[in-house]
N, C-alpha and C positions, 0 to 999 in steps of 0.2 A: 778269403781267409788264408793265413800262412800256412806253409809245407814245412808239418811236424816234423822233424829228424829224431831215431832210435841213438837215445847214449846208452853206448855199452859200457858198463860201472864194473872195470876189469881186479877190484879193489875186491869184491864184494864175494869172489869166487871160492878164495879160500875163507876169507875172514865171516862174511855175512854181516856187517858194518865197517867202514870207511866213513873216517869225521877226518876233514881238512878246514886250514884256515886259511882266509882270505884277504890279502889288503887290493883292494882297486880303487881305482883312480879313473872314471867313466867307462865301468865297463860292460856289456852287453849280452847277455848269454841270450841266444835264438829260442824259439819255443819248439821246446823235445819231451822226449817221456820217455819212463824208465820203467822198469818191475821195479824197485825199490822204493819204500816209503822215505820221504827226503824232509827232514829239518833244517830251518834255516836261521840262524839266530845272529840277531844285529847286534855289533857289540859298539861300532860306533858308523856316524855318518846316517844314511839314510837310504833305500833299497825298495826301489817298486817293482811286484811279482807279481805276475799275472798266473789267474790257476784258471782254466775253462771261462779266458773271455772276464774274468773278473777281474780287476785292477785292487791291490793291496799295497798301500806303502808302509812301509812299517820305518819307527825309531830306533834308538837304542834302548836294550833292554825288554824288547819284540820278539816274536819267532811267529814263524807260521810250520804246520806240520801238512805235509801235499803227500795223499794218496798213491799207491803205483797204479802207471799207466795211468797217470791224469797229463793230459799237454800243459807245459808251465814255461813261463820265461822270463829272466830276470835284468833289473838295470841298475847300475846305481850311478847316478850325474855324476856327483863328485867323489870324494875318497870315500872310503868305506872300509870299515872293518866289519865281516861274516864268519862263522860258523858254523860248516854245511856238514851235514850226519847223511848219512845213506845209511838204512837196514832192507837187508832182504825180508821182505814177507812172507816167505816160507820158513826163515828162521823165526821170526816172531809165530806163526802160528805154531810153531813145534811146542811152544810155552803156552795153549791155550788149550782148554777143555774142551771148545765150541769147534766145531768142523771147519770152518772158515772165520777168520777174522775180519769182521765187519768194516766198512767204510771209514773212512776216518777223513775230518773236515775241522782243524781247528786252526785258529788263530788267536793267539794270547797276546796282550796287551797289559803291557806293567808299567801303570804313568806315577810320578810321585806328586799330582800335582793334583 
């Protein structure tokens, strides 16, 4: 199995969200984890993401939403356009009633076909 690396999301300190965009052209992010819950939304091209050993590829007009502290890594072959959200989940709990905020596992798919 691959040797997770800690990404420190130095964005996230003051703000408690960090949204950047992406254009790549094959590119590779190793498998890491973060405290932050991470959106990843394809706006064009195409993007396989791995969450726990699971293989996702998504289209345009796709996102997947990945837990903190879940190990994830991403690829995309050829160009690509992404837009990646980071929220701290300590800020999102501060908006919730419930003592802790629950897991979160989605992947939305919007085909017009």
């Amino acid at each position: 199995m691959k040797q997770a690396i800690y990404e420190h999301l130095y964005d996230l300190e003051n703000t408690n969200i960090a949204i950047h965009y992406y254009t790549n052209r094959g590119s590779y992010f190793p498998a890491h984890w973060h405290p932050a819950i991470e959106l990843i939304y394809i706006l064009n091209g195409t993007a396989e993401i791995l969450v726990g050993g699971v293989k996702h590829t998504l289209v345009p007009g796709e996102f997947i939403v990945i837990d903190s502290n879940q190990i994830h890594e991403s690829q995309c072959a050829l160009a690509s356009m992404v837009v990646d959200v980071h929220v701290s989940r300590d800020f999102l709990e501060s908006y919730i009633e419930e003592p802790v905020l629950p897991g979160i596992d989605c992947i939305f798919r919007c085909r017009s076909d």
